[in-house]
DSSP file (Angstrom, degrees, kcal/mol; ACC not computed):
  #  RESIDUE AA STRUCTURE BP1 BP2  ACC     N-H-->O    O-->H-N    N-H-->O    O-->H-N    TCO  KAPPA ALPHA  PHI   PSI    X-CA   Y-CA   Z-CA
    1    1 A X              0   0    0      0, 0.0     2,-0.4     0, 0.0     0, 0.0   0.000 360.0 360.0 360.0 145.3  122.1  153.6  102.8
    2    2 A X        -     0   0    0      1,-0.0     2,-0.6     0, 0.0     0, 0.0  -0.797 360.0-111.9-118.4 148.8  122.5  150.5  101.6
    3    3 A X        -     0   0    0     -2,-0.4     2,-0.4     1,-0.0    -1,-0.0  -0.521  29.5-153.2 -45.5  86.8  123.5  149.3   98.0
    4    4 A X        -     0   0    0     -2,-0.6     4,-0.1     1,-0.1    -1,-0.0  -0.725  22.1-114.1-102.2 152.2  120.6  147.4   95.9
    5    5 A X        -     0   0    0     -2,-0.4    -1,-0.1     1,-0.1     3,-0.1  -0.044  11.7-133.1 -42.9 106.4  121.5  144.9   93.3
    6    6 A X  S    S+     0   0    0      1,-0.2     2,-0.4     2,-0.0    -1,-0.1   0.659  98.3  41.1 -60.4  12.3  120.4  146.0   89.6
    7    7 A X  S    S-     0   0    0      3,-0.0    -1,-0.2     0, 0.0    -2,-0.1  -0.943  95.7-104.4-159.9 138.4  119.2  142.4   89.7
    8    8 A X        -     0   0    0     -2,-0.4     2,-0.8     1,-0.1    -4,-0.0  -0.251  51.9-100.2 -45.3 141.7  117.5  140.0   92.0
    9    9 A X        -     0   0    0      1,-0.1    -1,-0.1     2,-0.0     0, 0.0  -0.763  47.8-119.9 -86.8 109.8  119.9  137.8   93.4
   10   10 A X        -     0   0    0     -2,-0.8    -1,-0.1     1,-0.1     3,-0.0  -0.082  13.7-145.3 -62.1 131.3  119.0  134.7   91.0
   11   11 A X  S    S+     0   0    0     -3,-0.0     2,-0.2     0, 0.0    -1,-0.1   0.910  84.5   9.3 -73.7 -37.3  117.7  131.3   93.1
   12   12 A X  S    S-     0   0    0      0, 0.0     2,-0.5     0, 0.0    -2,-0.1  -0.566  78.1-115.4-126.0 177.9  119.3  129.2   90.6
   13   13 A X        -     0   0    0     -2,-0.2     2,-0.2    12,-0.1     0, 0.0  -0.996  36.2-159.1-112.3 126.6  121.7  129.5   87.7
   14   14 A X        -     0   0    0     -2,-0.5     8,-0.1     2,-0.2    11,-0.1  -0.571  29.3-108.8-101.6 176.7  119.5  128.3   84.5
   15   15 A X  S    S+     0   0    0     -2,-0.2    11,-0.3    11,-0.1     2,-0.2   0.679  98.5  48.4 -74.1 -22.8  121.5  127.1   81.2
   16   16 A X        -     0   0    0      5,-0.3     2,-0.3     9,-0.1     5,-0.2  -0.831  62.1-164.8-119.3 145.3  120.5  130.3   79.0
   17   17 A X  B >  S-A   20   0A   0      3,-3.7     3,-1.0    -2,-0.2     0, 0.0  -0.895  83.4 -16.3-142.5 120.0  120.6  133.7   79.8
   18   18 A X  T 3  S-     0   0    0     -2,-0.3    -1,-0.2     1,-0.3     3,-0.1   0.943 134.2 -50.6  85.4  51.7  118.8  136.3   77.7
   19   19 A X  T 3  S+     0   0    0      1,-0.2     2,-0.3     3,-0.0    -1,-0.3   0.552 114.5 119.7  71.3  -3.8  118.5  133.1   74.9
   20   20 A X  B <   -A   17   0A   0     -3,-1.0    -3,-3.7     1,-0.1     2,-0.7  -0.780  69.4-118.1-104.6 159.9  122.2  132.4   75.1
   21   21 A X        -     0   0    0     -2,-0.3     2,-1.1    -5,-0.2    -5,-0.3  -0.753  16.8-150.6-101.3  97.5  123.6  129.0   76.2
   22   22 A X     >  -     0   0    0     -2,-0.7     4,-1.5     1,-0.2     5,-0.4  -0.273  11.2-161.1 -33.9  71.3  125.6  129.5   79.1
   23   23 A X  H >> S+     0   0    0     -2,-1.1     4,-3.3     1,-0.3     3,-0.7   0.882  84.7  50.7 -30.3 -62.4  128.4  126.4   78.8
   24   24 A X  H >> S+     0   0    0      1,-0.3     4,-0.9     2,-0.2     3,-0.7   0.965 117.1  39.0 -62.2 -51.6  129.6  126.2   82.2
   25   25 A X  H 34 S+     0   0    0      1,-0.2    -1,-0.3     2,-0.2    -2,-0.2   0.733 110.6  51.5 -81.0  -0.9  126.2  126.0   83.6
   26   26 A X  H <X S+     0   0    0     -4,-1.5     4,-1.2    -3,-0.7    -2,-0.2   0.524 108.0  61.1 -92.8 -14.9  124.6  123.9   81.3
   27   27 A X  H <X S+     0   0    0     -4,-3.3     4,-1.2    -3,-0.7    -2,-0.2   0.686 109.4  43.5 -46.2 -40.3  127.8  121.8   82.1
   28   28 A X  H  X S+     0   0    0     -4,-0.9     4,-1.0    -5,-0.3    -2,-0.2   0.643 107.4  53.5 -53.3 -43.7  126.6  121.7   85.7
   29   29 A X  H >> S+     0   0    0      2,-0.2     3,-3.8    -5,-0.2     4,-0.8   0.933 110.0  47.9 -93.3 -88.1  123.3  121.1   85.1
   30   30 A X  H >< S+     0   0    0     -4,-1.2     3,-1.5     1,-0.3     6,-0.2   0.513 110.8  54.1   5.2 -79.1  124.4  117.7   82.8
   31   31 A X  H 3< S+     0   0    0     -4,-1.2    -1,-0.3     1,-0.3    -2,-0.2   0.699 115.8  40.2 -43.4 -50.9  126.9  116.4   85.7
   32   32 A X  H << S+     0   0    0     -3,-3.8    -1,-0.3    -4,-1.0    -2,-0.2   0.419  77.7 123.0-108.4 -15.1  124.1  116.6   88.3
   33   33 A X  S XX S-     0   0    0     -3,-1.5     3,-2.1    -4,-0.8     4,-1.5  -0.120  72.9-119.3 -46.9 148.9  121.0  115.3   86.7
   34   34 A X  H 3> S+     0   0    0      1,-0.3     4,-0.6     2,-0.2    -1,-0.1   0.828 110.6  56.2 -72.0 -20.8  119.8  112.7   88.6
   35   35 A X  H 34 S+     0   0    0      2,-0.1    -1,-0.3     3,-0.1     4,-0.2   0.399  99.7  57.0 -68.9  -5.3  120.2  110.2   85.6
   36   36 A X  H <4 S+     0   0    0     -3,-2.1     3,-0.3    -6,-0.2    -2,-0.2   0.957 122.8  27.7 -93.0 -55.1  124.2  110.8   84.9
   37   37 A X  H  X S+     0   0    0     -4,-1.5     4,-0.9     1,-0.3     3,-0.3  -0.023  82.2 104.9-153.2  17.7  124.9  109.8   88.6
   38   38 A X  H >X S+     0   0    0     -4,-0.6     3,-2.0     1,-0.2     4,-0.6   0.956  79.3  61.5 -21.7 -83.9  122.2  107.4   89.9
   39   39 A X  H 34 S+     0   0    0     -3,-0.3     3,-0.5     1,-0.2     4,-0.2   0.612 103.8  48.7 -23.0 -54.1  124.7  104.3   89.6
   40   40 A X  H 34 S+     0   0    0      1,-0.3    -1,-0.2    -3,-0.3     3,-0.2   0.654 112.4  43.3 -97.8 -30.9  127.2  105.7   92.1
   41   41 A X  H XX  +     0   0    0     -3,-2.0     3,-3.6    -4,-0.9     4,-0.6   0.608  69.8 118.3 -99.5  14.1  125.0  106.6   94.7
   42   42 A X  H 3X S+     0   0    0     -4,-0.6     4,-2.1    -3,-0.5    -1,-0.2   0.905  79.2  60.8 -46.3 -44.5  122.7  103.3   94.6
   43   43 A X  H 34 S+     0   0    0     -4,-0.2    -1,-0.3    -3,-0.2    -2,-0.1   0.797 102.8  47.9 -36.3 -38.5  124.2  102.9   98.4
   44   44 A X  H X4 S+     0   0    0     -3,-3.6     3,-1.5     2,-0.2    -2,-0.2   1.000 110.7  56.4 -80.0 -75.8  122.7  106.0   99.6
   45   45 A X  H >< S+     0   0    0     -4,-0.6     3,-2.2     1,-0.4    -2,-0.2   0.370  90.9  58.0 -22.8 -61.4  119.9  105.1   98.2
   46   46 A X  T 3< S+     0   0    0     -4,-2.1    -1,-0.4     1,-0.2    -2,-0.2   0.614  91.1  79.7 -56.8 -20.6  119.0  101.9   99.6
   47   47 A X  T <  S+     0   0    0     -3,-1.5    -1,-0.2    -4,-0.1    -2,-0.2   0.666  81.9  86.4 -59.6 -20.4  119.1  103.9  103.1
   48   48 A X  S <  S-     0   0    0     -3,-2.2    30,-0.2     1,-0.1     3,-0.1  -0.554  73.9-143.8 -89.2 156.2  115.4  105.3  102.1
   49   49 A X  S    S-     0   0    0     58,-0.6     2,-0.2     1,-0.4    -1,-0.1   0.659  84.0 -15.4 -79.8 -24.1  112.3  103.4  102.9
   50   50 A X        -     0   0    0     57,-0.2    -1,-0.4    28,-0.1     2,-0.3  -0.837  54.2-147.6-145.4 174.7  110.9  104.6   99.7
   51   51 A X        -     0   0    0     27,-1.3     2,-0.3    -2,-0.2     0, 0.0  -0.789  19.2-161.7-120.0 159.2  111.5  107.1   97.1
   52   52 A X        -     0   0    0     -2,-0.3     2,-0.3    27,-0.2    29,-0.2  -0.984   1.9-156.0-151.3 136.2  108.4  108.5   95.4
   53   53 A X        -     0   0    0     27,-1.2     2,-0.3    -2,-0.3    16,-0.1  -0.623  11.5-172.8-103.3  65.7  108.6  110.3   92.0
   54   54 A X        +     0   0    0     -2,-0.3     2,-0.3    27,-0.2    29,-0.2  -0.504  14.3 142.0 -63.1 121.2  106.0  112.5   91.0
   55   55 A X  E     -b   83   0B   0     27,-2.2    29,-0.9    -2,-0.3     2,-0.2  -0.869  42.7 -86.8-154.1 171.3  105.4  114.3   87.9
   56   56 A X  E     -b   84   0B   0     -2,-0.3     6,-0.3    27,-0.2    29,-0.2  -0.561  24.7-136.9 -97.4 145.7  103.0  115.8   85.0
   57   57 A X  S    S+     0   0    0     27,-2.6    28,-0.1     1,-0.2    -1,-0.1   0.266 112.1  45.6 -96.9  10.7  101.7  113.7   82.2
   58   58 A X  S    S+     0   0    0     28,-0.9     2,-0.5    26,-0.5    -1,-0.2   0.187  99.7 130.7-130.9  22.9  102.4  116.8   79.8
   59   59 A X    >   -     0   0    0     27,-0.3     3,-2.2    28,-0.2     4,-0.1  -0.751  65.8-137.6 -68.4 104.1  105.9  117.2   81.6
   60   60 A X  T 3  S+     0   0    0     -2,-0.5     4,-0.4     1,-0.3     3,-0.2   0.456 103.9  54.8  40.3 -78.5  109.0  117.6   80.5
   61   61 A X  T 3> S+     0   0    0      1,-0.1     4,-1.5     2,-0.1    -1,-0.3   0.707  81.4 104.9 -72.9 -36.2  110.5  115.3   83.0
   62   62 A X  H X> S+     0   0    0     -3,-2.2     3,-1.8     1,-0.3     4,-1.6   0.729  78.6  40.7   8.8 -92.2  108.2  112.5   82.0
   63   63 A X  H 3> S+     0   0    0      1,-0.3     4,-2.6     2,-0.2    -1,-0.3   0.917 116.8  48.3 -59.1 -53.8  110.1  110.3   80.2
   64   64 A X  H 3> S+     0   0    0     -4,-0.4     4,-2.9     2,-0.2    -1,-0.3   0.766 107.1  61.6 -53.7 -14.0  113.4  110.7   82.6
   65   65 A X  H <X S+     0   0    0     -3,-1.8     4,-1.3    -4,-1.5    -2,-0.2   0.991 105.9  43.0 -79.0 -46.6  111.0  110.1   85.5
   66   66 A X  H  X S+     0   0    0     -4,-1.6     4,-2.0     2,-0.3     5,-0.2   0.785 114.3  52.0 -10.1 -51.3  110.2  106.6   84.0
   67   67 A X  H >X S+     0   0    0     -4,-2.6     4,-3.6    -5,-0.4     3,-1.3   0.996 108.2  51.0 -53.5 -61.6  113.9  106.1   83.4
   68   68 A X  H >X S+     0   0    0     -4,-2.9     4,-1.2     1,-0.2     3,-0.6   0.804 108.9  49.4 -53.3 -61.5  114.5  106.9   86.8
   69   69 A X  H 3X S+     0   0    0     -4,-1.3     4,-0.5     1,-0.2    -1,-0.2   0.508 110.5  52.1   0.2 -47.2  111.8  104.4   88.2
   70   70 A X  H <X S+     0   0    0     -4,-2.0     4,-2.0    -3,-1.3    -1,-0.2   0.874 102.5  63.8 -55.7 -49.1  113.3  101.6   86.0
   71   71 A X  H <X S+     0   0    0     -4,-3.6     4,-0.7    -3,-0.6    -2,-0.2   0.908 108.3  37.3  -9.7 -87.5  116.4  102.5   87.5
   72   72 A X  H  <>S+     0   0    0     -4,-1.2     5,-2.2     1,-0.2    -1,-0.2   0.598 106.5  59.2 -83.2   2.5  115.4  101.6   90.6
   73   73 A X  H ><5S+     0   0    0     -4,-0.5     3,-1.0     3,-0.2    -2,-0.3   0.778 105.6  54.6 -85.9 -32.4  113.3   98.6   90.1
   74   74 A X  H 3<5S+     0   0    0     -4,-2.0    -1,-0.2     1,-0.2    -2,-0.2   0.671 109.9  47.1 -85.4 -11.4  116.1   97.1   88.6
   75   75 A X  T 3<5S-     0   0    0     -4,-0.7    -1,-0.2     2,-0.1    -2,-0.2   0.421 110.0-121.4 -65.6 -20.6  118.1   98.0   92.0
   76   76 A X  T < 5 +     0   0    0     -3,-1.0    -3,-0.2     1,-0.2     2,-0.1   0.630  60.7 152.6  75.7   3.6  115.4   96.7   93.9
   77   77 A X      < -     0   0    0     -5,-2.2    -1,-0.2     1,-0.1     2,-0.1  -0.409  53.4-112.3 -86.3 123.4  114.9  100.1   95.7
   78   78 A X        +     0   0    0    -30,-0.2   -27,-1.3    -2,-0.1     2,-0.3  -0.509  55.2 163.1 -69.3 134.6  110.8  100.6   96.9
   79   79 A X        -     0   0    0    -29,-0.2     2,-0.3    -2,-0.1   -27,-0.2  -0.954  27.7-170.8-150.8 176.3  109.8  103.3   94.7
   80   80 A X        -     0   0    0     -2,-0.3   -27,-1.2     2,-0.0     2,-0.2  -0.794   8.5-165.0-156.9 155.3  106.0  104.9   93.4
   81   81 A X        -     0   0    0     -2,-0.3     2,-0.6   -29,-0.2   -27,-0.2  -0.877   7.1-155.3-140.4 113.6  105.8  107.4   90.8
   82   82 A X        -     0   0    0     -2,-0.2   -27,-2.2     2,-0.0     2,-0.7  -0.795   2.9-147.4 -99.8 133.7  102.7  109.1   90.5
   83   83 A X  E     -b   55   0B   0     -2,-0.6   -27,-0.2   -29,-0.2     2,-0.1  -0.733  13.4-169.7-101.8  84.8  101.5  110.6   87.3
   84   84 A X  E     -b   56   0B   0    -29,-0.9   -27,-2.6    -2,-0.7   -26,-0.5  -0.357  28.9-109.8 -85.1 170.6   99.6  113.5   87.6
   85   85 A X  S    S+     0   0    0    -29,-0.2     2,-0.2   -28,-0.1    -1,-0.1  -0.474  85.2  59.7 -86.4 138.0   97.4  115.5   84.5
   86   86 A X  S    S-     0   0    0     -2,-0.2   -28,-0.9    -3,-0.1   -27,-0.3  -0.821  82.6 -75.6 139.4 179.6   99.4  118.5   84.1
   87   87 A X    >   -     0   0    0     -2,-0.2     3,-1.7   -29,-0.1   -28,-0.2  -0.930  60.5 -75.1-127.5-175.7  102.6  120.1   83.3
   88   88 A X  T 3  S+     0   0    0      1,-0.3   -29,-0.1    -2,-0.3    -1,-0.0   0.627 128.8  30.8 -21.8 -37.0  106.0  120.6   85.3
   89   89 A X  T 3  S+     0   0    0    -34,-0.0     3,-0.4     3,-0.0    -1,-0.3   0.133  81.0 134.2-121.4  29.5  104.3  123.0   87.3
   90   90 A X  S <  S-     0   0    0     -3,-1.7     5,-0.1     1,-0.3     0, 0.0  -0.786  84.2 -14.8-105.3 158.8  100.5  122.7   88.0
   91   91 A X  S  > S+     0   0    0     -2,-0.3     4,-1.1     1,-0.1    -1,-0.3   0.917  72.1 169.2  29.2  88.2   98.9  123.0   91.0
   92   92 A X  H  > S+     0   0    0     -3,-0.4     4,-1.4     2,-0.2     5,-0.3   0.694  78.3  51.6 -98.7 -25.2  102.3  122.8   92.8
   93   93 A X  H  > S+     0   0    0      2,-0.1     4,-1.6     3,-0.1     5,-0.1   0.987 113.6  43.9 -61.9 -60.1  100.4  123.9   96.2
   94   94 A X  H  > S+     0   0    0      1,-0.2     4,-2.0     2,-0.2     5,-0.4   0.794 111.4  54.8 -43.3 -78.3   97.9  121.2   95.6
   95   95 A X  H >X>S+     0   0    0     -4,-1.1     4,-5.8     2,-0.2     5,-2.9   0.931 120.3  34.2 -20.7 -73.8  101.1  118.3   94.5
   96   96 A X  I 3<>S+     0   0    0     -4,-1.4     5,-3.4     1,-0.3     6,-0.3   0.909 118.3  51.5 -75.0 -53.3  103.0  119.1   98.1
   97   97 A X  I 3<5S+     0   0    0     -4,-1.6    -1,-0.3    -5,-0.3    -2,-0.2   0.497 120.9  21.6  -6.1 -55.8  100.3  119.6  100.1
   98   98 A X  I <<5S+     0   0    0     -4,-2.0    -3,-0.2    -3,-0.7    -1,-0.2   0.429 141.9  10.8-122.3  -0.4   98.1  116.6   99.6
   99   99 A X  I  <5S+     0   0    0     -4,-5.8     5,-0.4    -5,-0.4     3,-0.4   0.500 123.9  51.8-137.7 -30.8  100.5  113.9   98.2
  100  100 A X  I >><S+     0   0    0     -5,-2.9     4,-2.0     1,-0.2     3,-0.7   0.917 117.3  38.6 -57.3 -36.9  104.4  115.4   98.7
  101  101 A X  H 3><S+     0   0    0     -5,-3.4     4,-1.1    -6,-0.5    -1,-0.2   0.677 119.8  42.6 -78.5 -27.8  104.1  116.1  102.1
  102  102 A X  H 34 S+     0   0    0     -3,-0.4    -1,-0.2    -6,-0.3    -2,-0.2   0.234 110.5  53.9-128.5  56.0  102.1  113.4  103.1
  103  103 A X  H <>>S+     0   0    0     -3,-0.7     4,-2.5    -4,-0.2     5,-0.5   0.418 113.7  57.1 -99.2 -48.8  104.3  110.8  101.0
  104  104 A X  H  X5S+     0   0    0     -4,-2.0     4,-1.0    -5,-0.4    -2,-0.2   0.814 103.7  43.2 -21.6 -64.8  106.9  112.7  103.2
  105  105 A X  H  <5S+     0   0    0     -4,-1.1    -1,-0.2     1,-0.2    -3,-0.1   0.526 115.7  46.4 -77.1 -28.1  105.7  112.1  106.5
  106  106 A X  H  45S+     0   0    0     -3,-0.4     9,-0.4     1,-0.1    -1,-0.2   0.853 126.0  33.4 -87.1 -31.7  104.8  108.1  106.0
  107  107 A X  H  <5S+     0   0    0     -4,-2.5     2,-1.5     1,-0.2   -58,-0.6   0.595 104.7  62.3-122.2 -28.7  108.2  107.6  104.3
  108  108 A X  S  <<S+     0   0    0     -4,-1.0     2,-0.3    -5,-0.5    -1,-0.2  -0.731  78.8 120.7-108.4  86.5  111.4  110.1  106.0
  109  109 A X        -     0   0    0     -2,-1.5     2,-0.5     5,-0.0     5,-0.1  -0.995  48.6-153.5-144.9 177.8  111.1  108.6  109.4
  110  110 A X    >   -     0   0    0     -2,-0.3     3,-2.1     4,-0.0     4,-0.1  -0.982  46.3 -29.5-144.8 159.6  113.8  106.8  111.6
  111  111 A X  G >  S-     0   0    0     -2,-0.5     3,-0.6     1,-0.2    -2,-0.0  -0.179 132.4  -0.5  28.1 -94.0  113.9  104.0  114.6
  112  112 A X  G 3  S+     0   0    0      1,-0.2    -1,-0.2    -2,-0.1     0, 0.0   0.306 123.0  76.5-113.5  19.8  111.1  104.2  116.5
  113  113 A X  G <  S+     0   0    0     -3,-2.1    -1,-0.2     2,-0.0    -2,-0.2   0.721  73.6 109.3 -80.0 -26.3  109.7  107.0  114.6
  114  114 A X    <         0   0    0     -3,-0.6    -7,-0.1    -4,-0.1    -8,-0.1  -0.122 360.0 360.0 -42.5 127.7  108.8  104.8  112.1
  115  115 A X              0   0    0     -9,-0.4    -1,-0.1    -2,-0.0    -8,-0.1   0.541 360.0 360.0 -60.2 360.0  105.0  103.5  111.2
């Protein structure tokens, strides 16, 4: 017989647990946002044929996705950010389905794979 977990093995670490603020992972979190550490990879970056940002106009994320967008217009980096009515999480089948996946498919290709 095998052993089960008194908890689900967690997909992520979030910043709170049970309302309290976890340091060390909200430390994590900080360090790895895509806004601390933009600047450094701007090399990597330029390797895509575009980046596309997608996000809810009652999201969260909003405003850093705008940042992020600036970012790269001021790199020169091809970028789109589409704003859809929602928040972080509506219609998320819908989102990948009819524009992530096939923002995907025009955009992650290589040599002669290319359109």
């Amino acid at each position: 017989m095998v052993a089960q977990p008194k908890e689900p093995a967690a997909v992520l670490d979030l910043p709170t647990k049970n309302g309290v603020v976890q340091s060390d992972v909200l430390a994590k979190w900080a360090a790895n946002a895509p806004l601390a550490f933009i600047d450094q990879y701007i090399g990597n970056l330029r390797r895509y044929q575009e980046i596309g940002i997608d996000v809810g106009d009652q999201d969260n994320l909003r405003v850093g996705a705008a940042k992020m967008r600036e970012i790269l217009d001021n790199y020169s980096i091809a970028n789109t950010i589409e704003i859809y009515h929602g928040t972080h999480t509506s219609a998320v089948a819908d989102r990948f389905q009819n524009h992530v996946l096939p923002f995907l498919g025009k955009n992650l290709c290589s040599g002669t794979t290319c359109p």
